[in-house]
N, C-alpha and C positions, 0 to 999 in steps of 0.2 A: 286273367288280368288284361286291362285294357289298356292299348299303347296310347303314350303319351302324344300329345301333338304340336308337333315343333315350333309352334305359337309359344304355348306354353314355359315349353324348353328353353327358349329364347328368351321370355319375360325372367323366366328364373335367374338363369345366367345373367342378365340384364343387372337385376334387384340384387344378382349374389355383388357383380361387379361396383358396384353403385354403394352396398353398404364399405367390402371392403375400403373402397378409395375415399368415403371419409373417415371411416377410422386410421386410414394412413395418415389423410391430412389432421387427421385432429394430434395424433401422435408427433407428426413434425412441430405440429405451434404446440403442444406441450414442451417436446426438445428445445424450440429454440427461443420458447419462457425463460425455459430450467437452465440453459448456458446463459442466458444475461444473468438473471439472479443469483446464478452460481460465480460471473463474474466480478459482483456488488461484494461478493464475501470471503473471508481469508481464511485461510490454510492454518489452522490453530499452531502444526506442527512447524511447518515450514517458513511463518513469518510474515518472508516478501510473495509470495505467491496467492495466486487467489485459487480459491475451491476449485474452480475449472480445470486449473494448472497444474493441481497437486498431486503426486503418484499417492499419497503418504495415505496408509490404511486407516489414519481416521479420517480425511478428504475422504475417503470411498464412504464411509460411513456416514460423515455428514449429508455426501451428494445421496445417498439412497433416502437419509431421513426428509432432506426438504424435496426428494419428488413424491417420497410417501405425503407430506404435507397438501404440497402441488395438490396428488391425484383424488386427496381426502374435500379442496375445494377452498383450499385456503389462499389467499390472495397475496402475492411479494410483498404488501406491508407487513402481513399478519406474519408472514413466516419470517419475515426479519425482525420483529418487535419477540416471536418465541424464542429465534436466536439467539439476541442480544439479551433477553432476560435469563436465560441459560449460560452464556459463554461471557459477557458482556459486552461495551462498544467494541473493543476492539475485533471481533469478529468480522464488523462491516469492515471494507476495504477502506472505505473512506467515512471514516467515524465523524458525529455530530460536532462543532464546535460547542462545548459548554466546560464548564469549570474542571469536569471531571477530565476531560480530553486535551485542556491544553496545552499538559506537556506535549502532547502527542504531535499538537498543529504546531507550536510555535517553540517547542526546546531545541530542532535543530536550528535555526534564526540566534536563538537565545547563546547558542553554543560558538554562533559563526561571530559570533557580535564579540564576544567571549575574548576567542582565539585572536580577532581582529583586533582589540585594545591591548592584550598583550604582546603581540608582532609589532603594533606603534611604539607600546614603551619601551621594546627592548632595542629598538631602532633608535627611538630617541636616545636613551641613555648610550649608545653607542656612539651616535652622533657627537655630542656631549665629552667624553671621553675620549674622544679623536680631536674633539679643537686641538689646534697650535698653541702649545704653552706661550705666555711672553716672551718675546726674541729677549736675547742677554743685549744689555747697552755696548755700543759699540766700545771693540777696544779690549772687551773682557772673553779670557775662553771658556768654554762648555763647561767647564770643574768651579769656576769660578763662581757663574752665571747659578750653577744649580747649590750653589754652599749659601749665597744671597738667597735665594730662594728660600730654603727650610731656614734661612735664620731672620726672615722677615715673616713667615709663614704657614 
């Protein structure tokens, strides 16, 4: 066998080095695809978190199906339009405004709006309830002033 010669040797190394460091770079812009899109998406389990965030063993499961998506060549519309037709809007973190989702955007407004007409009424009626009765005409005492009272009243 004929020895190799360090030309050679060196292009190899060269070619080996050169493939691996774009399959690294390609693997980082898949990752740091796959954390935005993962952060467009919620946590079926948990709620207020988003995919990214989530310890919860469906989050793992979801985060492995959309890189299987990802690596199949599917693009962050596509894999959110398969999401949401599976899970529905609420899966996006920040779901569409349309008739189905309103509660979603404007029930806490609706609620605040709510709680804020009845904190005015109960003020008001208090209000209300605290005026100063009629002072009693002078001359007359307390027992007197409240028997006039209920008997004009």
């Amino acid at each position: 066998m004929k020895p190799v010669p360090m030309r050679t040797l060196a292009a190899i190394l060269f070619a080996t080095l050169f493939v691996v460091h774009g399959l690294a770079r390609a693997d980082l812009a898949l990752d740091t695809r796959l954390k935005k899109l993962e952060s467009e998406l919620r946590c079926l389990v948990c709620q207020n978190q988003t995919l990214a965030d989530s310890n919860a063993d469906l989050a793992a499961d979801l985060r492995k199906e959309v890189r299987e998506l990802a690596v199949s060549g599917k693009t962050d519309d596509q894999i959110k339009q398969y999401l949401v037709a599976r899970y529905g809007d609420f899966v996006l973190y920040k779901p569409p405004v349309k008739p189905e989702t309103w509660l979603l955007w404007f029930g806490p407004f609706v609620m605040f709006a709510g709680g804020v007409a009845v904190w005015w009424g109960i003020m008001r009626r208090r209000r209300r309830d605290a005026a100063p009765a009629e002072p009693p005409p002078p001359g007359e005492d307390g027992a007197v002033a409240r028997a006039r009272a209920l008997l004009d009243g």
